[in-house]
N, C-alpha and C positions, 0 to 999 in steps of 0.2 A: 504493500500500500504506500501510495505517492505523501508521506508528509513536508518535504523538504525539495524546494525548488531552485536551484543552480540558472542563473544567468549570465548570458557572457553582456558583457556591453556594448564594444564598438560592431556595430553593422546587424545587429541582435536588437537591441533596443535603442539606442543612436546610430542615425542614418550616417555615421562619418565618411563613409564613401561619396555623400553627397555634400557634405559638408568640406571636405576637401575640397569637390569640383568647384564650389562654387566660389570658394577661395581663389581657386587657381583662376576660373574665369575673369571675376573684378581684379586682380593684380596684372594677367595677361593685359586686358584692357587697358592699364596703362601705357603698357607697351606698343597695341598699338594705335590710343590716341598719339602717341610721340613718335613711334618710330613706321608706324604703318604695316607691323608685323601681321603674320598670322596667328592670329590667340593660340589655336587648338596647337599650330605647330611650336608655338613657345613654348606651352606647357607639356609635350612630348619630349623636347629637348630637354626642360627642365628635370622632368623625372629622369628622364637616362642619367645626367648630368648626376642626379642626385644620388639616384644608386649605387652610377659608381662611385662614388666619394667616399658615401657609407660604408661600401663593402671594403675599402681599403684605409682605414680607419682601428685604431688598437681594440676602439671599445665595440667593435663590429662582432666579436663572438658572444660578450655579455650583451648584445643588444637583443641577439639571437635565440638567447636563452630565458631573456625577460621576457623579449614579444614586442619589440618598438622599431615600426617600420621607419624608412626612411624617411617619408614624408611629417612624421611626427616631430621628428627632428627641424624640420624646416618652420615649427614652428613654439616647439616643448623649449622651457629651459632650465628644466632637470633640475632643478634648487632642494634635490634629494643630499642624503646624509649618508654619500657610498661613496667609494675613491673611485669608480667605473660613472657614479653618476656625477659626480665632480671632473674626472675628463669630461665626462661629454658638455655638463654647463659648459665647461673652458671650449672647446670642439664646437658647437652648432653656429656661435655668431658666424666666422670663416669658415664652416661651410654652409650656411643658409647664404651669404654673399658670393661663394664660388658657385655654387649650384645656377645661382640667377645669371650671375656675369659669364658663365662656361658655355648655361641655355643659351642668352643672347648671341653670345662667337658663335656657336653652333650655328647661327642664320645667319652670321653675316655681322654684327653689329658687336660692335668693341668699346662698351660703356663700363667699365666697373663704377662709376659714381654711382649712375643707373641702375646698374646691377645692385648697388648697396643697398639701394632707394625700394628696390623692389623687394627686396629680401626683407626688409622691415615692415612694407605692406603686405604684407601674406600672412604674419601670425596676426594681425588688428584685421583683416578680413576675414580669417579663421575663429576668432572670437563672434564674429559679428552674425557668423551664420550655423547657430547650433540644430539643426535637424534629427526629429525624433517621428520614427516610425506612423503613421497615423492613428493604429492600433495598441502601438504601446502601453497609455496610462489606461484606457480601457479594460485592459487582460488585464496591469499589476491593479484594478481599482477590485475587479471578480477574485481576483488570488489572494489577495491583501485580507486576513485573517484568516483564513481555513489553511493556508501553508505559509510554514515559512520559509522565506524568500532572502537570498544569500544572491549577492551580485560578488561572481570571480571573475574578473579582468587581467588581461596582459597590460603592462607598461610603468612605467614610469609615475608614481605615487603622485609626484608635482603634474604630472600634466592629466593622471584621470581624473583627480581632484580637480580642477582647474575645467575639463570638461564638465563634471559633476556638479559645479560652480554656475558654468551658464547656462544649466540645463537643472534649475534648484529643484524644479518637481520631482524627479526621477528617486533620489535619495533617501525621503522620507517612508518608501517603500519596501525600501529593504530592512532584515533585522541583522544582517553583517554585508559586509565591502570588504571583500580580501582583494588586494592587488600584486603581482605577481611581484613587483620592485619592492614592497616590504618583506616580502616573504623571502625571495630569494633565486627565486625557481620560476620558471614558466610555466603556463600550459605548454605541449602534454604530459608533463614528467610529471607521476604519479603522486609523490610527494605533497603538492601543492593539493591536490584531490585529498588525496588522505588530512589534510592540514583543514581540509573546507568541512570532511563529513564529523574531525574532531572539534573543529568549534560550533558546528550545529549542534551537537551532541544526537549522531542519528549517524543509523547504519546504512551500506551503501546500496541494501534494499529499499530502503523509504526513501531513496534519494533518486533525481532523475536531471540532468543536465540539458541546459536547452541554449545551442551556438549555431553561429554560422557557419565556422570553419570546421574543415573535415581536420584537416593536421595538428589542428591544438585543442577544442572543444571537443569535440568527437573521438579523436585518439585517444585522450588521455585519459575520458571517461571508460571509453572501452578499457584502457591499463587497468584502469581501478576496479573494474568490475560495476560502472553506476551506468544504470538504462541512460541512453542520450537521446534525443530529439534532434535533428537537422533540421534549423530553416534554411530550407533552398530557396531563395524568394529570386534569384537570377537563372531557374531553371539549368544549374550545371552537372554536367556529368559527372556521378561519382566514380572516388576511386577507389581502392585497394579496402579504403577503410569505413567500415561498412556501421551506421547508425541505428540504435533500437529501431526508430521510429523516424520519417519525411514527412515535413510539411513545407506550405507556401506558402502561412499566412501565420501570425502568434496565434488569433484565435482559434485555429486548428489544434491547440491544444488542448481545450478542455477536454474536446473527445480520446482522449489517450489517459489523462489523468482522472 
């Protein structure tokens, strides 16, 4: 029996995929009210740009392990209390300003002022547009006393916080918030599961996990032995690693629980 409900946050319950885009669209726009670029192809270049930066970066395997993609960094600033998150404070200003000035050379255009310029307008546009599922407070309003409600997140404490901050509704419905940068450990590695079903105080039978990601929500429930739910809401094909339960929408969950 379902008494304990496992949330993931980002793309689960905040639309951040789309909150990103549309970060990246109003800063692209600068570019090209000024330089006449193509938006979409700025923001292609800038991700390439950004990736690889990230991936060649010290704190690139702890970021791996916590769960903080590159674009996080373009805008997080990590004001955590760890020598991994203390690089990367020191690390994101010069690369959120390489990433923009590297995209821009990419087409052609050789501004690092601009490039700086820009790199500081994307986390004030990323603030500005917090998007939440349209079903979301709906589901947690029906769930909110008959289970209890556990939100486990990947990343970085300062910036789920800080998500969780411009998005104040979301919070009050949870009765814990574990995040993977106090803990230690990411999703999938069991650990952080085991760490979620001991402060519930609830066995990994009355527990049930509900993410969007097959390789961290999904896997790591499956490690632990807790039923998972998949929202597939982008219709993609699965792979290898295989979910209790698929759905397309949150409220497709009551019929399971």
């Amino acid at each position: 029996m379902v008494k304990t409900i496992i949330f993931d946050l980002d793309d689960t319950l905040l639309w951040d995929k789309k909150s990103v885009k549309e970060a990246f669209v109003a800063t692209c726009q600068l570019a090209t009210d000024k330089y006449g670029v193509d938006s979409e192809n700025l923001e292609e270049a800038v991700r390439e740009q950004a990736r690889k930066l990230y991936q060649g970066y010290e704190t690139y395997e702890f970021t791996q392990m916590i769960g903080i993609n590159p674009f996080e960094g373009l805008w997080g600033n990590f004001l955590d209390d760890h020598t991994y998150f203390k690089k990367m404070a020191e690390i994101v200003p010069t690369y959120r300003k390489d990433a923009w000035t590297n995209g821009l050379k990419q087409l052609g255009i050789d501004d690092p002022e601009f490039g700086a310029y820009l790199a500081e307008q994307f986390p004030i546009n990323r603030k500005k547009s917090p998007f939440v599922y349209e079903e979301t407070f709906d589901v947690l309003r029906k769930l909110q006393g008959k289970y209890q409600l556990i939100m486990l997140t990947n990343g970085s404490p300062d910036l789920q916080n800080t998500k969780l901050t411009i998005t104040p509704e979301l919070k009050p419905f949870f009765d814990h918030i574990i995040i993977s940068g106090s803990f230690g450990k990411g999703k999938p590695d069991p650990s952080i599961f085991e760490h979620v079903l001991q402060t519930a105080n609830v066995a990994k039978e009355d527990a049930i996990m509900v993410g969007d990601n097959l390789m961290t929500d999904i896997l790591g429930a499956n490690r632990t032995g807790i039923k998972s739910v998949w929202i597939n809401r982008e219709n993609k094909t699965p792979t290898d690693v295989k979910p209790t339960y698929e759905i397309k929408h949150l409220d497709e969950l009551f019929e399971i629980i």
